[in-house]
N, CA, C and O of each residue as an XYZ file, in Angstrom:
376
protein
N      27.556    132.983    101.342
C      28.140    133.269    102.638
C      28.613    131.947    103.250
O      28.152    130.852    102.929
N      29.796    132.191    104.371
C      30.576    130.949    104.126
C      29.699    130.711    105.909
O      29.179    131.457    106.739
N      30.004    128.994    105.748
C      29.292    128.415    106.809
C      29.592    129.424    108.652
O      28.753    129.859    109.441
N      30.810    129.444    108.696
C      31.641    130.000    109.905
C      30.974    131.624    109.787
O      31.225    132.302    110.783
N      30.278    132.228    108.857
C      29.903    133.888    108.755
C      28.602    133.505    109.097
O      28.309    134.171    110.090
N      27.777    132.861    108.824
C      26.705    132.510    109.464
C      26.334    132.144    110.558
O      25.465    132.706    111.225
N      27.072    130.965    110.929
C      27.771    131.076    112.502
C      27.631    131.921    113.394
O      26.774    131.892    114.278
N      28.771    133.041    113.170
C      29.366    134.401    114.028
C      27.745    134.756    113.882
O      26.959    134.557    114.808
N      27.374    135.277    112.665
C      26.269    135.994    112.833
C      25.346    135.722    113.435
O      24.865    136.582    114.172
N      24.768    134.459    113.350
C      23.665    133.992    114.733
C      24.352    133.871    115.903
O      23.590    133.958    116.865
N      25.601    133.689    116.225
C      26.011    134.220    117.867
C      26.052    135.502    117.944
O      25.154    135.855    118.708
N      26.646    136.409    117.536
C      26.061    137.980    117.448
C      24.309    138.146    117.657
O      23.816    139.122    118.224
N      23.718    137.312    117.242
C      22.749    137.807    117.308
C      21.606    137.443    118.736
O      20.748    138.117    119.306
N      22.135    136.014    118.921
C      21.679    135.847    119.994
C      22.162    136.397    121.009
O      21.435    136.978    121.815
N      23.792    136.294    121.188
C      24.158    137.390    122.469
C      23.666    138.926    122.636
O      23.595    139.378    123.779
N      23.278    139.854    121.375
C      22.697    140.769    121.519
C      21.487    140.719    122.052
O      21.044    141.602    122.786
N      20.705    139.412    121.633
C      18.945    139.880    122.065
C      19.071    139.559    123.667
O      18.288    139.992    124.512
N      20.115    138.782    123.908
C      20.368    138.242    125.730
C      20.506    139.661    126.291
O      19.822    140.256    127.124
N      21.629    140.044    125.569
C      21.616    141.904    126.179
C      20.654    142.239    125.930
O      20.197    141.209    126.427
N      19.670    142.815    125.555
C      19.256    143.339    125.047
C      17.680    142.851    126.420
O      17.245    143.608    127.288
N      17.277    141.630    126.170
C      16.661    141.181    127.384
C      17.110    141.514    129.025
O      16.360    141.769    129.968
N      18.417    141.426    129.006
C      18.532    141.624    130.361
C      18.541    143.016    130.998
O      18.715    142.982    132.216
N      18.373    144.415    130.380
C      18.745    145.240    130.123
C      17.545    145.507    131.090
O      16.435    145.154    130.693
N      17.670    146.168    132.472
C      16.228    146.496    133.032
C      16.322    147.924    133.130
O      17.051    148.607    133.849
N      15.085    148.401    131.917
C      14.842    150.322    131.950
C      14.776    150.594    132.797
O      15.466    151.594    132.995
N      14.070    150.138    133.929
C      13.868    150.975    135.049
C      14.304    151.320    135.751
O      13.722    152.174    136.419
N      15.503    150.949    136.070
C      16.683    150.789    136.939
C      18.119    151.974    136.073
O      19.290    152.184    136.388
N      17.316    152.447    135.020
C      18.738    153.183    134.087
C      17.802    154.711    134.666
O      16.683    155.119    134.975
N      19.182    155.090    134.523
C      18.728    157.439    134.990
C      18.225    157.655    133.682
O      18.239    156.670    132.944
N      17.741    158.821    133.183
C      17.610    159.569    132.220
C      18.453    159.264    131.203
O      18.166    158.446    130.329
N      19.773    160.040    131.269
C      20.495    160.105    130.467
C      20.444    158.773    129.909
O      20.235    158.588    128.710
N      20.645    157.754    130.813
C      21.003    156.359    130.242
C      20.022    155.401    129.049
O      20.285    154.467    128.292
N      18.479    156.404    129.439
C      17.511    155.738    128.647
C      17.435    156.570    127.527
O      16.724    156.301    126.559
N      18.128    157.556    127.610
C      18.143    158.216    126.040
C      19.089    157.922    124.987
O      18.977    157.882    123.762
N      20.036    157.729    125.776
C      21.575    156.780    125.210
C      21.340    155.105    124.512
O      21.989    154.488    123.667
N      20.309    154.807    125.180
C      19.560    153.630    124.815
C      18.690    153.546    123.652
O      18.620    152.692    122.768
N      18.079    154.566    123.839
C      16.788    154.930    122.969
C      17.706    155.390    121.617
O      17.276    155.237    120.474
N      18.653    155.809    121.833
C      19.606    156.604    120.372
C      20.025    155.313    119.961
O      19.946    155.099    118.751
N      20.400    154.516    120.595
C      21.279    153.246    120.428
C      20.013    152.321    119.252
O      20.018    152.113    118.039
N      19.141    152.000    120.262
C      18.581    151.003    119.058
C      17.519    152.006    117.917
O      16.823    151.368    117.128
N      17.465    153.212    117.897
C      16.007    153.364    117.285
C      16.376    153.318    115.948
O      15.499    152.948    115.166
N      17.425    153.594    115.518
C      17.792    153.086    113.993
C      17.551    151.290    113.487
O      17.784    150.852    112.361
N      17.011    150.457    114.723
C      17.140    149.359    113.919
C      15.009    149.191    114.639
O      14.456    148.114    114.862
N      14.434    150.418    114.790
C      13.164    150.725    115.253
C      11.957    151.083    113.858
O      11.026    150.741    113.129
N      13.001    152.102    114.316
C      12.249    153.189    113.386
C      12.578    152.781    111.475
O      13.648    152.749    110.867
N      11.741    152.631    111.191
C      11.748    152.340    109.754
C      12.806    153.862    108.788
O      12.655    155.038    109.118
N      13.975    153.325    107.413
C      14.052    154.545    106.924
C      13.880    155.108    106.304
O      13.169    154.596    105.439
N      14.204    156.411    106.061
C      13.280    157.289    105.378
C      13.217    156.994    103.740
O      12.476    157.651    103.009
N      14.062    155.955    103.261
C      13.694    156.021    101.984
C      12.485    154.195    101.879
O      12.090    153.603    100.874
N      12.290    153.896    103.220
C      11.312    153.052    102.694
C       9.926    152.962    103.025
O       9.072    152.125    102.735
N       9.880    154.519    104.024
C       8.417    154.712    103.803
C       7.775    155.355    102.775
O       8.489    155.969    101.982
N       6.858    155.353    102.648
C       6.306    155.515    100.898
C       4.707    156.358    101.872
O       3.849    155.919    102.639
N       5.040    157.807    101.224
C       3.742    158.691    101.468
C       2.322    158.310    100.325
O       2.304    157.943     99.150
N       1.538    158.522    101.041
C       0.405    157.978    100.299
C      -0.318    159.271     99.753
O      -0.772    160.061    100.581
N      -0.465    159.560     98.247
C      -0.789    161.061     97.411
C      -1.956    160.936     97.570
O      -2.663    161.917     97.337
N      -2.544    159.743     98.004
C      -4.063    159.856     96.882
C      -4.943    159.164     98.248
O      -4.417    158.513     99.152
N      -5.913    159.383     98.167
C      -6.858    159.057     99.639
C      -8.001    158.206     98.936
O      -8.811    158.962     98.401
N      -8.231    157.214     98.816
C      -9.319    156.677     98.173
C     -10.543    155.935     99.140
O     -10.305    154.875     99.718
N     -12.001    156.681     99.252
C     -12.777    156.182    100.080
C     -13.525    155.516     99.322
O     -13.782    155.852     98.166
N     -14.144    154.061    100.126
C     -15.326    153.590     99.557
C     -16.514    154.385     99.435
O     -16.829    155.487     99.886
N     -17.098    153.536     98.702
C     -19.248    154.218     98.597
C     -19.649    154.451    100.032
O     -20.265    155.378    100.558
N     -19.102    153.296    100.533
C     -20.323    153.023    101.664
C     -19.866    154.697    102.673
O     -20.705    155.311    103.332
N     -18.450    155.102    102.544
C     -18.105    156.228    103.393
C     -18.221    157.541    102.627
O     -17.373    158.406    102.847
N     -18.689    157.649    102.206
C     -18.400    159.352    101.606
C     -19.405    159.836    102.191
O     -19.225    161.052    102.248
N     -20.454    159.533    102.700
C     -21.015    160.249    103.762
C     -20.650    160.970    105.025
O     -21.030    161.972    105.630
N     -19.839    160.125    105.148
C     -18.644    160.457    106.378
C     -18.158    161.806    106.379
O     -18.391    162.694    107.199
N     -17.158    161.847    104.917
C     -16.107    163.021    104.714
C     -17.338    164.801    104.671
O     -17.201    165.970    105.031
N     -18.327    164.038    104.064
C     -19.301    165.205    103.627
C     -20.280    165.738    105.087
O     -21.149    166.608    105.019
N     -20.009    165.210    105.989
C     -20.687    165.012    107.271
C     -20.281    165.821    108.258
O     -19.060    165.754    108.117
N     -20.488    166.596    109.232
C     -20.252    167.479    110.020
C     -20.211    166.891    111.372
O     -21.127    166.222    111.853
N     -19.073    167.181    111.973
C     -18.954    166.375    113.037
C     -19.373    166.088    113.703
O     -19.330    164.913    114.069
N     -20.394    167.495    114.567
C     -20.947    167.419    115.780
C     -22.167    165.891    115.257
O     -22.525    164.924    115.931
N     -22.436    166.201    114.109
C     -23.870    165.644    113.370
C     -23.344    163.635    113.811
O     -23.890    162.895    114.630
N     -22.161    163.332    112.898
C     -21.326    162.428    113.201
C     -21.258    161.621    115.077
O     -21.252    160.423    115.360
N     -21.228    162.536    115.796
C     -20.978    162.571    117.015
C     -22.373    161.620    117.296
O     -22.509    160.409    117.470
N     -23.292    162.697    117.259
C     -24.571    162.622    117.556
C     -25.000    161.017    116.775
O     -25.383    160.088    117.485
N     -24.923    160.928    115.856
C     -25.097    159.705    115.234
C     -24.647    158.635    116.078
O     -25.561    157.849    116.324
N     -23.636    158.363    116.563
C     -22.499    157.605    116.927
C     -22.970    156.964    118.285
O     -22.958    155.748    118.480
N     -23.394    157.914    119.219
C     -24.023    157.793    120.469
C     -25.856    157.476    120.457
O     -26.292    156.891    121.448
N     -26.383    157.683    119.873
C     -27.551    157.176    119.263
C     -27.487    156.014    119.156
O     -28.163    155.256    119.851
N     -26.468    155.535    118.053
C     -26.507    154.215    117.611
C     -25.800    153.117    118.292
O     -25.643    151.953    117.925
N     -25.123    154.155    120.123
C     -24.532    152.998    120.631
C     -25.265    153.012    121.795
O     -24.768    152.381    122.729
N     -26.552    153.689    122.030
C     -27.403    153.655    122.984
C     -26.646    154.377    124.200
O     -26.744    153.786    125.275
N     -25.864    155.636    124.189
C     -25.309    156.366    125.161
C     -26.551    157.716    125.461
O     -26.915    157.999    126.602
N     -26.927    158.229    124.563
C     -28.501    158.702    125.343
C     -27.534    159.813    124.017
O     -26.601    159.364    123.352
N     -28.032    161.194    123.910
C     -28.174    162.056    123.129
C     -27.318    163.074    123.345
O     -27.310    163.481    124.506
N     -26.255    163.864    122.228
C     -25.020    164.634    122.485
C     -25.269    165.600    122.608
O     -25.299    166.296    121.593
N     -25.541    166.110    123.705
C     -26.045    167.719    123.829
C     -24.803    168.204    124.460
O     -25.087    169.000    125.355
N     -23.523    168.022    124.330
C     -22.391    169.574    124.679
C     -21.604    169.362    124.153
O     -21.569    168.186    123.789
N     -20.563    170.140    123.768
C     -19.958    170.496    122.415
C     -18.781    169.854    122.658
O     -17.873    170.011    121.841
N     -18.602    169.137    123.651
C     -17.179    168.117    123.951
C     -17.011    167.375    122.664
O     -18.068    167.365    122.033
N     -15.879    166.653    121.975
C     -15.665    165.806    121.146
C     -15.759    164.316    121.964
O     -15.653    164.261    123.189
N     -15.936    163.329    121.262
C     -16.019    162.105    121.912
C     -14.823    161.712    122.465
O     -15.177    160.750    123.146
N     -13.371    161.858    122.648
C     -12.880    162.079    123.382
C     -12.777    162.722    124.978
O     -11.689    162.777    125.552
């Protein structure tokens, strides 16, 4: 790539991130932050051919107790061992 394309391209790039900085969301309507949000999320959002799904789930020793473990039981453990006193209602720890 020739010296002058390298150039352009780091001024392109810095004048974009200047836009891009000065740009105050809060001050844009709706529409404008969705127009925004369409605008950059392609250079956001990763694409679809380079995320890579994972087939296979591999747990250590120390966890397979975990998977085999029943939640409420889990729960109860959890608060015990963080000195919150004892899980008596069926809420999730959330």
């Amino acid at each position: 790539m020739s010296k002058e394309v390298k150039d352009a391209k780091k001024k392109i790039e810095m004048l974009t991130n200047h836009l891009l900085d000065s740009i105050d969301c809060d001050l844009l309507s709706d529409n404008q932050k969705i127009a925004y949000l369409k605008a950059i999320q392609p250079f956001v959002m990763p694409k679809l051919q380079d995320v890579k799904q994972q087939t296979s789930f591999e747990v250590s020793e120390g966890l397979e107790w975990l998977i085999e473990s029943d939640e409420k039981d889990i729960e109860k453990d959890i608060h015990r061992k963080l000195g919150i006193g004892t899980h008596t209602n069926n809420e999730g720890l959330a």
